[in-house]
C-alpha positions as CSV (number, residue, x, y, z in Angstrom):
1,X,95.3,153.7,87.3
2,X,96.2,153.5,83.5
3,X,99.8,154.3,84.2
4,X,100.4,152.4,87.0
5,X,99.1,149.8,84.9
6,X,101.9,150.8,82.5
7,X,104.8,151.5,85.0
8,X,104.3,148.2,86.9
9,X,104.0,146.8,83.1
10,X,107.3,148.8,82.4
11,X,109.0,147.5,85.4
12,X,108.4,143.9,84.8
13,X,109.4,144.0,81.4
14,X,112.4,145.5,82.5
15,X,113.1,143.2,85.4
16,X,112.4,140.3,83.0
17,X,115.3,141.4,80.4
18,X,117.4,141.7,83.2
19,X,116.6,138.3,84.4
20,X,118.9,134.9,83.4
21,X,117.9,132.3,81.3
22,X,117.7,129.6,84.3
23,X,115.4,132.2,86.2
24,X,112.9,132.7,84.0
25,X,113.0,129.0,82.6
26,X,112.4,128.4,86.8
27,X,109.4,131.1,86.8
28,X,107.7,129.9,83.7
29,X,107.6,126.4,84.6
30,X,106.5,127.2,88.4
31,X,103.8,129.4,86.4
32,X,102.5,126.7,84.2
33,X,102.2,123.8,87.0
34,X,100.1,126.3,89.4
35,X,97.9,127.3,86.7
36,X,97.3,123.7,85.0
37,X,96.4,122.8,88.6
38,X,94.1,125.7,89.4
39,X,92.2,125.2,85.9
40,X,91.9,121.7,86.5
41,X,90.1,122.4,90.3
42,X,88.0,125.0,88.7
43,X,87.1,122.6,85.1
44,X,86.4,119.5,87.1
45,X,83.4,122.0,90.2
46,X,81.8,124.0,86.5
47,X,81.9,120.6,84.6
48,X,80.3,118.7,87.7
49,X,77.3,120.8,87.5
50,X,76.6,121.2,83.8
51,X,77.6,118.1,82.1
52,X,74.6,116.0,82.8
53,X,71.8,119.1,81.4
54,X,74.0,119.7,78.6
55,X,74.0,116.0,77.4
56,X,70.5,115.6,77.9
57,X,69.5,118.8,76.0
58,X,72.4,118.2,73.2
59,X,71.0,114.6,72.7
60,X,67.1,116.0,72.9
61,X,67.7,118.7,70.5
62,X,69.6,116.2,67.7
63,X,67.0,113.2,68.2
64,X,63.9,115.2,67.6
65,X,65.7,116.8,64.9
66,X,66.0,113.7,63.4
67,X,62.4,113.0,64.0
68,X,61.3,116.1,62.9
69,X,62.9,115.9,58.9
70,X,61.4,112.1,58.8
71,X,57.9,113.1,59.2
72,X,58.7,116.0,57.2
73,X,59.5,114.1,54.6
74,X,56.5,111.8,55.0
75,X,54.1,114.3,54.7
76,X,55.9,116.5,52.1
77,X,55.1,112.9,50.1
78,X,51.9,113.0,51.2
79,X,51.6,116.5,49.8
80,X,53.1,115.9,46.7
81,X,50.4,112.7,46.1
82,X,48.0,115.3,46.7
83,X,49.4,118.0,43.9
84,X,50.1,115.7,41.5
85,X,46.4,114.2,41.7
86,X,44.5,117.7,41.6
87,X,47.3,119.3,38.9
88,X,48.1,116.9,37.0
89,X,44.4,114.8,37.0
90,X,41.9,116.9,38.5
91,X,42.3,120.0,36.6
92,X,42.5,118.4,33.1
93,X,39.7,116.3,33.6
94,X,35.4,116.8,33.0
95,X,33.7,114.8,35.1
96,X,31.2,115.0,32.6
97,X,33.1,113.1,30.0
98,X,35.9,111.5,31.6
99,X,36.5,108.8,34.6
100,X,39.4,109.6,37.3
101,X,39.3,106.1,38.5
102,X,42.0,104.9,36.4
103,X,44.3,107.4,37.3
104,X,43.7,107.5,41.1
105,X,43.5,103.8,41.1
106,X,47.2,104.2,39.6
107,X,48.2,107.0,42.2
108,X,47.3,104.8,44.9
109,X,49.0,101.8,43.9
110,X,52.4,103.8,43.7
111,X,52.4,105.0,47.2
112,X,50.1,102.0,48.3
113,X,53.3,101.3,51.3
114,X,52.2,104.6,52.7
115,X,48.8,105.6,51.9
116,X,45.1,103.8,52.8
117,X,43.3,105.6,50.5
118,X,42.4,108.4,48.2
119,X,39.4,110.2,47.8
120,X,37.5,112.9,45.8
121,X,34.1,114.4,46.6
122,X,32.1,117.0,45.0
123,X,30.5,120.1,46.8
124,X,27.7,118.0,48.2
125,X,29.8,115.5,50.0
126,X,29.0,113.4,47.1
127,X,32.0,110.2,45.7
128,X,33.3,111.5,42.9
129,X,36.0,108.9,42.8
130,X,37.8,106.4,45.2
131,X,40.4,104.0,45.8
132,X,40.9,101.1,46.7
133,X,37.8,101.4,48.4
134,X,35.0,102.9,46.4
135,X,31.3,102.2,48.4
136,X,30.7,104.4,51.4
137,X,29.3,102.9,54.7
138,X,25.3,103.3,54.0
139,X,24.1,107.0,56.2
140,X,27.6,108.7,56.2
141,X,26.9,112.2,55.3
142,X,30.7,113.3,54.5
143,X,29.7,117.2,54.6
144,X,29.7,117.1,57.9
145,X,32.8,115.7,58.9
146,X,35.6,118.4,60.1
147,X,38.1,117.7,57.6
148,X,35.6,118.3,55.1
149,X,34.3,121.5,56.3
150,X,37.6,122.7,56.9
151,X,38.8,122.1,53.5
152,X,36.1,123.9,51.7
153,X,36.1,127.0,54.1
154,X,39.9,127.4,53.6
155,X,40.6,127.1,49.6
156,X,44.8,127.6,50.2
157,X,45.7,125.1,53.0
158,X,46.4,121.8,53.7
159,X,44.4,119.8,56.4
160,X,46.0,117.6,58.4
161,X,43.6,116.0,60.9
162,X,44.7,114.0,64.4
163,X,45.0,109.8,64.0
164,X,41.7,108.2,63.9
165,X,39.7,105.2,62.4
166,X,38.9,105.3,59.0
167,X,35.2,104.6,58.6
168,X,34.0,106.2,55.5
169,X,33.9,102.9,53.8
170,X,32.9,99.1,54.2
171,X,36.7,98.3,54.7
172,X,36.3,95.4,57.7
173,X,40.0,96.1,59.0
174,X,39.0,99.7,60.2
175,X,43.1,101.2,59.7
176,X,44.1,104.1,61.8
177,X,45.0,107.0,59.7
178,X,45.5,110.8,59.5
179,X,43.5,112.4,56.9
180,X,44.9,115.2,54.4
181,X,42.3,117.2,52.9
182,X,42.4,120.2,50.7
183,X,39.6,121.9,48.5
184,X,40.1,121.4,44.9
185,X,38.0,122.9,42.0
186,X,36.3,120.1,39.5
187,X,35.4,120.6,36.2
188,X,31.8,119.3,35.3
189,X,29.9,120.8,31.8
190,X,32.4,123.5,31.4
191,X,31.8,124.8,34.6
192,X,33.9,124.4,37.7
193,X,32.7,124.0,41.0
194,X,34.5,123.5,44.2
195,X,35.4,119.5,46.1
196,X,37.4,118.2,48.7
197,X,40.2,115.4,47.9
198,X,40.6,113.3,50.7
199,X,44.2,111.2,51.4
200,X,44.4,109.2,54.2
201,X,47.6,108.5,55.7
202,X,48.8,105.1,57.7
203,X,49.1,106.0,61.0
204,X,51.5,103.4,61.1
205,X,54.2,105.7,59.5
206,X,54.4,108.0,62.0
207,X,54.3,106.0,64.7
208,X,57.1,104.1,63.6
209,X,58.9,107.5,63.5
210,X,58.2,108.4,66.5
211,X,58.4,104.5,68.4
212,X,62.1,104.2,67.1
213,X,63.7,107.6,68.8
214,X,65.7,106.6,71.9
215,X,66.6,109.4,74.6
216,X,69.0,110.1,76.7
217,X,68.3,108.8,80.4
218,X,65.2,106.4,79.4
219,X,63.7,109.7,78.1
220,X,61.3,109.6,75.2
221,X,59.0,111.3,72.7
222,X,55.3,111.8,71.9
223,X,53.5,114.0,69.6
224,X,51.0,116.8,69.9
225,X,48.3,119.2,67.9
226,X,48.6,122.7,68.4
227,X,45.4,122.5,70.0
228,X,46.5,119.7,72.6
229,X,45.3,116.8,70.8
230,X,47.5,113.4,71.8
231,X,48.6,111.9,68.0
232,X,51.2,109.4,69.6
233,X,52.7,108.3,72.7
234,X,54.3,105.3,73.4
235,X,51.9,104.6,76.0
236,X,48.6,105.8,74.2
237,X,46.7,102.9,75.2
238,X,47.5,103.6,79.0
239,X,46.6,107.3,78.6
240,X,43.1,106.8,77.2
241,X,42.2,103.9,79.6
242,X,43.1,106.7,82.6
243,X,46.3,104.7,83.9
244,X,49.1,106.9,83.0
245,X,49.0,111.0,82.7
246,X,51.0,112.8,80.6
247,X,50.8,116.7,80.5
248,X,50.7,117.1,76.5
249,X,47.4,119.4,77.0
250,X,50.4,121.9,78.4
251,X,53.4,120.9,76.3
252,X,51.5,122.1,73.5
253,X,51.4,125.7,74.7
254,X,55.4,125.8,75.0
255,X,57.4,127.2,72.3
256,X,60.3,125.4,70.6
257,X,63.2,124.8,72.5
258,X,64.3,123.6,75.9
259,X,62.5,123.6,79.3
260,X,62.9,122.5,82.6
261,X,59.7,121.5,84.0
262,X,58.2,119.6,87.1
263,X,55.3,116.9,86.2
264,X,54.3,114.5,89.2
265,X,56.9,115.8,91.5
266,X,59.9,115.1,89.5
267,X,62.2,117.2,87.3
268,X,61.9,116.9,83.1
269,X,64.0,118.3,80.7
270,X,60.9,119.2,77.8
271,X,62.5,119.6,74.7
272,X,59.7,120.9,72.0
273,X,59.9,120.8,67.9
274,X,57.2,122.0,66.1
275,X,56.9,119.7,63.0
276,X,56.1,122.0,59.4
277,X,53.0,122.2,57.6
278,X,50.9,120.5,60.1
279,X,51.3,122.5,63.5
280,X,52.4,119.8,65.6
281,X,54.6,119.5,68.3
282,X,57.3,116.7,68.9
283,X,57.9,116.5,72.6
284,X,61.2,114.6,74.3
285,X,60.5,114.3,77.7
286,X,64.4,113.2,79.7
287,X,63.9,112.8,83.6
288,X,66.8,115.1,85.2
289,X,68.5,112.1,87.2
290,X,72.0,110.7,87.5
291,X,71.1,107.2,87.3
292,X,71.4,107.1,83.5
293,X,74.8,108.3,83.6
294,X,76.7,105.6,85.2
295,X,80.1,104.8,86.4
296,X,81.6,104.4,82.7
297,X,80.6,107.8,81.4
298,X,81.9,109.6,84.6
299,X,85.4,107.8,84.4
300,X,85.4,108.4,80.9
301,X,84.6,112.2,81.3
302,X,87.1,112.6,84.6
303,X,90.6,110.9,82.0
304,X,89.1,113.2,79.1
305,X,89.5,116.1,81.5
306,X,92.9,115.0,83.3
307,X,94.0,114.4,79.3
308,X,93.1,117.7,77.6
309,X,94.6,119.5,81.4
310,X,97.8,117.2,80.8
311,X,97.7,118.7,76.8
312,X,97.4,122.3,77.8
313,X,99.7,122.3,80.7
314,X,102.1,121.1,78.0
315,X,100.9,123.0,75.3
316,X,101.8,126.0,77.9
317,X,105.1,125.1,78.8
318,X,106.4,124.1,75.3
319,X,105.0,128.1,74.3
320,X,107.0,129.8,77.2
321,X,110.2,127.8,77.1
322,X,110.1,128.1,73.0
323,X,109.8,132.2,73.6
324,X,112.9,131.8,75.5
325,X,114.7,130.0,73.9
326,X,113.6,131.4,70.2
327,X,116.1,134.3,70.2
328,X,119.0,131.9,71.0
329,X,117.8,129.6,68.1
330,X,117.3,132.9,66.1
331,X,121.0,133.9,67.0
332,X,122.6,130.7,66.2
333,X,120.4,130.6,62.7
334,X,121.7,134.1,61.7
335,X,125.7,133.0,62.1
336,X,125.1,130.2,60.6
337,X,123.9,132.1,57.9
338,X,126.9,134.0,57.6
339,X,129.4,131.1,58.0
340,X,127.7,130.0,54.6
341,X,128.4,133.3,53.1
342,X,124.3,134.8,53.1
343,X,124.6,138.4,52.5
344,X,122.2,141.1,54.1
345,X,121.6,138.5,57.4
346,X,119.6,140.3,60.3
347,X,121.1,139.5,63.7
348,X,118.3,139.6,66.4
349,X,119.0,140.8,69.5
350,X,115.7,139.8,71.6
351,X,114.9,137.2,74.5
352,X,117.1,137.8,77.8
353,X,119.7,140.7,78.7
354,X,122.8,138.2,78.1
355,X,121.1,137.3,74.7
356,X,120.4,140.9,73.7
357,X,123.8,141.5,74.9
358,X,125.4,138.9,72.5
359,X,123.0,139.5,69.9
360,X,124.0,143.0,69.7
361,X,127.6,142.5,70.1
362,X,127.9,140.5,66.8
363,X,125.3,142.6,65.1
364,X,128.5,145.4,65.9
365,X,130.4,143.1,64.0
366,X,129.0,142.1,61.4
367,X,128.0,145.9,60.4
368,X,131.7,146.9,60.4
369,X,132.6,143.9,58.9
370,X,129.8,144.7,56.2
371,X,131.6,148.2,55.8
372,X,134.9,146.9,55.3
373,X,134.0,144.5,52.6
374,X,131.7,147.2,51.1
375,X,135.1,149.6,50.8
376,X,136.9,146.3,49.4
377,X,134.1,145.3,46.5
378,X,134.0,149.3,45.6
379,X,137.8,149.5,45.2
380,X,137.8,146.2,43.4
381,X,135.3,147.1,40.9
382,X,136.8,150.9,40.3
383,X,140.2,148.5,39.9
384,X,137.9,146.8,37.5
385,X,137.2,149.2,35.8
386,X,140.0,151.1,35.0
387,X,141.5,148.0,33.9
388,X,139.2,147.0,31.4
389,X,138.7,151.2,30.6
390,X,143.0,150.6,29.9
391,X,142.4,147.5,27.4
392,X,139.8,149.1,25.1
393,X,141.4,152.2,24.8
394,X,144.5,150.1,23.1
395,X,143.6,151.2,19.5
396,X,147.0,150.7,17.8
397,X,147.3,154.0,16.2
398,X,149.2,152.6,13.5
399,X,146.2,150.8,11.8
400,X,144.9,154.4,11.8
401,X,148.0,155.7,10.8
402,X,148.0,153.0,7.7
403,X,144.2,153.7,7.0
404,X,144.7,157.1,6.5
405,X,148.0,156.6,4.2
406,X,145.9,154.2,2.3
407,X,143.3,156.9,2.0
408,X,145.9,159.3,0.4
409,X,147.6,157.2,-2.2
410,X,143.9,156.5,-3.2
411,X,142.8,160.3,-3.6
412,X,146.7,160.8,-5.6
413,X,145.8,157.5,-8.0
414,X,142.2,158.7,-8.8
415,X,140.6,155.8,-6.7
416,X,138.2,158.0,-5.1
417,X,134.6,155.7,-4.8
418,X,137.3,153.1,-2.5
419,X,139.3,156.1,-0.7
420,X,135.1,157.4,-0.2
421,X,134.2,154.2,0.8
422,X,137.2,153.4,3.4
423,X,136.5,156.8,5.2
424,X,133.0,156.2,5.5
425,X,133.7,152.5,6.8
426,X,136.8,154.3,9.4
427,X,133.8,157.1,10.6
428,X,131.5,154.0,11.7
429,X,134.2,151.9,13.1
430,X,134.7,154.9,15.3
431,X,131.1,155.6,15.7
432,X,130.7,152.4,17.0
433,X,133.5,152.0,19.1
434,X,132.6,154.8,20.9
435,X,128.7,153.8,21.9
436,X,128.2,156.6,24.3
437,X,130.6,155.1,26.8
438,X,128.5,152.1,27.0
439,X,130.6,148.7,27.5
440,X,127.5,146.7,26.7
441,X,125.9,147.2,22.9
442,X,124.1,145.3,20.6
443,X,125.4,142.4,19.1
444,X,124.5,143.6,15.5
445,X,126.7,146.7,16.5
446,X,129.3,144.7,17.2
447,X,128.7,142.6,13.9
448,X,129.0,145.7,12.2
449,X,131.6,147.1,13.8
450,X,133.6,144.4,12.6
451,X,131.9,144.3,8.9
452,X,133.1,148.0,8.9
453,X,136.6,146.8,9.6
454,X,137.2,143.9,7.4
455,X,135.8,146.7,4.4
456,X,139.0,148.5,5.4
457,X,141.4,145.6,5.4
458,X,139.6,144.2,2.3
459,X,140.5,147.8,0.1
460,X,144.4,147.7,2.0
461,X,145.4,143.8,1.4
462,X,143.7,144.2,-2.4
463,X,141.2,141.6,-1.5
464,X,143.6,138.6,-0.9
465,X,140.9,136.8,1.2
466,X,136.8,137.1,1.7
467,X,134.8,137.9,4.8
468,X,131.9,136.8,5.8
469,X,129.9,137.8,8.8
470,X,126.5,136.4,9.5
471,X,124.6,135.7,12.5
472,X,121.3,133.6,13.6
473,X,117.9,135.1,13.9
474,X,117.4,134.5,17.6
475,X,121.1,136.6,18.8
476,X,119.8,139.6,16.9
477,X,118.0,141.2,19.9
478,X,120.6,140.4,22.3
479,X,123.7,142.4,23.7
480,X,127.5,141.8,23.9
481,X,131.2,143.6,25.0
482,X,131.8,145.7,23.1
483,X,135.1,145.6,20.6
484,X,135.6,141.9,20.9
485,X,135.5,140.4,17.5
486,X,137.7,143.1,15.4
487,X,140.5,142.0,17.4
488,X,140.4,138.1,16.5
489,X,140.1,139.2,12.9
490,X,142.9,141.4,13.0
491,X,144.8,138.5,14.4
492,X,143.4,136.4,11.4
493,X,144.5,138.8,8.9
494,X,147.9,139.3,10.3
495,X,149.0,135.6,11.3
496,X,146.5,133.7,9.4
497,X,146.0,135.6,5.6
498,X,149.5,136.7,5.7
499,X,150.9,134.5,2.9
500,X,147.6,133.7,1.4
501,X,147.0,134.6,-2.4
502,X,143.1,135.2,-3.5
503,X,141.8,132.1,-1.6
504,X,142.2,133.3,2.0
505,X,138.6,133.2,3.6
506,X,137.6,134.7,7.0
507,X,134.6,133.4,9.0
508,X,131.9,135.4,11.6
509,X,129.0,133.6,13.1
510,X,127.3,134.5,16.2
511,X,125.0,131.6,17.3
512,X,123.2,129.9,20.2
513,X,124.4,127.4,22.3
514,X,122.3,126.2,25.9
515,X,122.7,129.2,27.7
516,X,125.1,131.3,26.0
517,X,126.5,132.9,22.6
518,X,128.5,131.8,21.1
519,X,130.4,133.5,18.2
520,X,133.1,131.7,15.7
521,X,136.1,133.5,13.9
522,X,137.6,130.9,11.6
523,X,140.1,131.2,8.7
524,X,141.6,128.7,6.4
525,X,145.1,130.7,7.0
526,X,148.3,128.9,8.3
527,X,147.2,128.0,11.9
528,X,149.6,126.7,14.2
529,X,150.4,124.3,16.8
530,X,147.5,123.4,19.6
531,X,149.7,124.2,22.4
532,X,150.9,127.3,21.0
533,X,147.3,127.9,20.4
534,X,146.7,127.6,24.4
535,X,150.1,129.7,25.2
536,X,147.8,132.8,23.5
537,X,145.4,133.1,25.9
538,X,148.0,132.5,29.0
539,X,149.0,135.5,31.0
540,X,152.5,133.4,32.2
541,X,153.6,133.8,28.4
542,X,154.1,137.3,27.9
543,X,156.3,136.9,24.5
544,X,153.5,135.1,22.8
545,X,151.5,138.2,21.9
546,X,149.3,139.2,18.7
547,X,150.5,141.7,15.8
548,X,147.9,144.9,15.1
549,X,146.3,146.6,17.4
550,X,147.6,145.4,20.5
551,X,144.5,144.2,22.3
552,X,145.4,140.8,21.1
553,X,143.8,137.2,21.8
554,X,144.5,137.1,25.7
555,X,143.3,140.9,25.7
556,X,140.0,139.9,24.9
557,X,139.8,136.9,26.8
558,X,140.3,138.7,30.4
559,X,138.1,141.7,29.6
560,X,135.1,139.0,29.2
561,X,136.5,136.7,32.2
562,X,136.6,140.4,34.2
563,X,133.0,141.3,32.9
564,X,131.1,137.9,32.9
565,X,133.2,135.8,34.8
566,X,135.7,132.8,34.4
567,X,133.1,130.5,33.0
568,X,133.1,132.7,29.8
569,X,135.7,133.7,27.5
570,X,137.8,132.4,24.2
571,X,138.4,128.9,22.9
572,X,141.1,128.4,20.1
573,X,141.3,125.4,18.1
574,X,143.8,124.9,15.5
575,X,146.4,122.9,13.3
576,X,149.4,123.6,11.3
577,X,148.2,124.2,7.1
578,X,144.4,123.8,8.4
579,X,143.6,127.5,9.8
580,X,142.4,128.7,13.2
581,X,138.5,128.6,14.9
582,X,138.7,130.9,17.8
583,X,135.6,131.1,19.7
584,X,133.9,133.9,22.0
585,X,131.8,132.3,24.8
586,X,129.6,134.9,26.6
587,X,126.1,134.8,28.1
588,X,122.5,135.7,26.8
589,X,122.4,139.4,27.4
590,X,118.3,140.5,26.7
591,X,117.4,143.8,27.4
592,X,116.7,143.2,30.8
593,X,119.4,141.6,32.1
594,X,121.8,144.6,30.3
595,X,119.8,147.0,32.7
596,X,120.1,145.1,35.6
597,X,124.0,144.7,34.9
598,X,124.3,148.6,34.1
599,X,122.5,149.3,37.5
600,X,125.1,147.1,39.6
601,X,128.0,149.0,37.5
């Protein structure tokens, strides 16, 4: 069964790539409409037959709810009158020496909008202390009343007792109330013995808890004991005088919840909450009838259905047409991806057999297209390469060739501490120069490197002119191209200290600037004109070239534009008699960004 399951699954998928766009745009639609109709037939039978119980019971469940946390919170307060009396009062106090009317007097005045009075007795039934009233009616024998012997039989519990009259006391307006009582333990000579405190609650409370609820249907709610004792009913008078019956003796044995129950031949939704601490039961009685639901609510319920059918149908449709249509979209995204020039763009090549078709015909394309600039960018950069491998290996061997003639004359005339010193400066210079084959070194290196030179030049020219090199503290840690500088000071020497005496000065700093380094190489030589200036760093002018090493000014400037690009390179100022400022501009090089740039290499 499984793989018949499968082929048939197999076959359709098949069929459906196979299929063109206006046939399965035709399909899907037809789809949607048959099934938005069929889910509306089936929504609007189910609904039919469930809304009205489902209403009723919702609106039950939430109203008694409500019902329930208000007289919870009644008799928590209650309660809480209760505690505070007997820990606060009771408990610190000897009956023997001290008077609780005072304090009870005070308690009662506080809650006074909720309470009809507060009692304490002793373990003979005897007034300890009352108020507001404080004389008993004359032949009430308070041991015997239930709430009293409850209270000292069970030490731990709360009492609550059903609504009665209060008459304990000559009171003439006789309030209906339900009675708290719990034992306490009074102190009386040092001893303890035990008592009952007595708080009578207004009746009135919770019956306008309970007279305020409004069900669904002209339903509505009484309250119960757990024993089956009536404690409200909107009709309580009727039900004692024996013309109305309800079946709260029953309700009280159901448990919590929802039931559907027939009382004097007519259906009731019970819904039953059991109300905490006391045992009782809230019961909302709804008749199960229509004639509560009116026209309005079933025309409102009948366009809320047609609206959320008329939102799924559409909700459906606008889901299949988009999967059709999302590989075309997908498609047209990708080449417009590569008409802007976005490298490593995925073609798709889903949806329909004529979009997998084209989808896979450009994604041909574009791979060989990928291969053939792949084959141009690696010829390009071995081009590159050799190219810039061709300008630093122009070390004019006649500076070498003059080095090492200076080095001999030196040793013949006795000089040896500067012949020692200008072979020790030529081993560095060619330390440096080398760097393992590395194009990218530190820029100290490179200030070195240069340092290492000018000591050479310095000992050759006699010290016609002063160097100095310096560089600020936050370029120390980064890189630069290698062999850049020594050949803007060879072209200082050479065109710029050429006729000076013992005043010619020569100028390194290496400095910030925004987002790059820059590094100056100033003289006070000779300088020359500005647009002779520009002709040395123009490949059209291939007469205007440097003396030295032949690396030159325009040498230097390509193999930065070739490593860094054309928004780096050199910048000459200068004017006749006033010298020359040419300056290197290339960017931050940290660590990081020399180990991503050797990784691309």
């Amino acid at each position: 069964m499984k793989e018949l399951i499968r082929s048939f699954i197999r076959r359709l998928t098949a069929r459906y790539h196979k299929m063109s766009i206006q046939m399965v745009i035709s399909l899907a639609f037809t789809t949607t409409a048959l099934v938005g109709v069929l889910f509306l037939g089936m929504s609007l039978f189910w609904r039919s037959a469930v809304t009205t119980e489902s209403l009723m019971q919702g609106n039950s469940q939430r109203i008694l709810a409500q019902i329930n946390m208000s007289l919870d919170s009644y008799l928590r307060r209650m309660m809480r009158v209760s505690d505070t009396l007997y820990y606060s009062v009771i408990k610190n106090t000897d009956l023997e020496k001290e008077n609780l009317d005072d304090q009870i007097q005070l308690l009662y005045e506080e809650n006074r909008d909720s309470l009809v009075s507060v009692s304490l007795f002793d373990s003979r039934g005897q007034l300890v202390s009352s108020a507001p009233l404080q004389e008993l009616k004359q032949g009430t024998y308070v041991n015997q009343r239930d709430w009293y012997i409850n209270a000292i039989r069970d030490m731990e519990n709360f009492h609550f007792s059903s609504p009665h009259v209060q008459n304990l006391f000559n009171d003439p307006k006789h309030p209906w109330v339900v009675s708290l009582s719990r034992q306490v333990q009074l102190t009386r000579r040092g001893g303890t013995e035990s008592g009952v405190l007595l708080v009578d609650m207004s009746f009135g409370g919770i019956e306008q808890i309970c007279r305020d609820a409004e069900l669904f249907n002209r339903g509505y709610v009484y309250l119960v004991s757990n024993i089956g004792e009536l404690i409200y009913h909107p009709r309580q008078q009727l039900i004692y005088a024996g013309l109305m019956e309800e079946n709260y003796e029953e309700a009280s044995g159901y448990a919590d919840g929802s039931h559907i129950i027939t009382f004097q031949h007519q259906r009731y939704q019970m819904t039953i909450k059991t109300v905490g601490y006391t045992g009782w039961k809230l019961v909302g009685m709804v008749p199960m009838e229509m004639v509560g639901l009116g026209l309005d609510q079933l025309g409102l319920f009948a366009l809320s259905l047609l609206l959320f059918s008329a939102f799924l149908m559409t909700f459906l449709t606008f889901r299949i047409s988009s999967h059709i249509t999302d590989p075309i979209s997908q498609l047209e995204n990708s080449i417009k991806k590569l008409e802007a020039g976005e490298e490593n763009v995925v073609i798709a090549e889903g949806g329909c057999y004529e979009i997998q078709h084209l989808g896979h015909t450009i994604n041909s394309l574009v791979s060989t297209m990928r291969h053939l600039m792949d084959d141009i960018i690696h010829q390009e950069r071995q081009k590159r390469k050799s190219e810039l491998d061709v300008l630093q290996s122009q070390i004019n061997p006649h500076f070498l060739y003059n080095t090492l003639d200076s080095v001999i004359w030196m040793t013949e005339a006795g000089r040896y501490e500067e012949s020692i010193q200008m072979v020790t400066s030529l081993a560095r210079l060619f330390r440096i120069s080398l760097s393992r084959g590395s194009s990218i070194i530190p820029l100290t290196d490179e200030l070195e490197h240069a340092h290492h030179y000018m000591t050479i030049q310095q000992i050759r020219f006699k010290n016609r002119f002063t160097t100095t090199i310096q560089a600020d503290e936050d370029v120390k840690q980064l890189y630069t191209l290698k062999l850049i500088v020594q050949p803007l000071l060879e072209n200082a020497i050479y065109h710029g200290m050429s006729e000076a005496e013992e005043d010619g000065e020569i100028l390194v700093h290496a400095y910030r600037h925004e987002q790059q380094v820059w590094i100056d190489v100033q003289d006070n030589g000779l300088g020359m004109r500005p647009e002779v200036a520009q002709q040395l760093l123009s490949r059209n002018r291939p007469d205007v070239r440097t003396r030295g090493s032949g690396i030159g000014v325009r040498n230097v400037h390509e193999r930065i534009q070739l490593t860094f690009g054309k928004e780096y390179g050199l910048t000459i100022e200068s004017e006749p008699d006033e010298g020359t400022l040419v300056r290197i501009r290339i960017p931050v090089l940290d660590e990081e960004s020399v180990k991503q740039y050797r990784e691309e290499k």
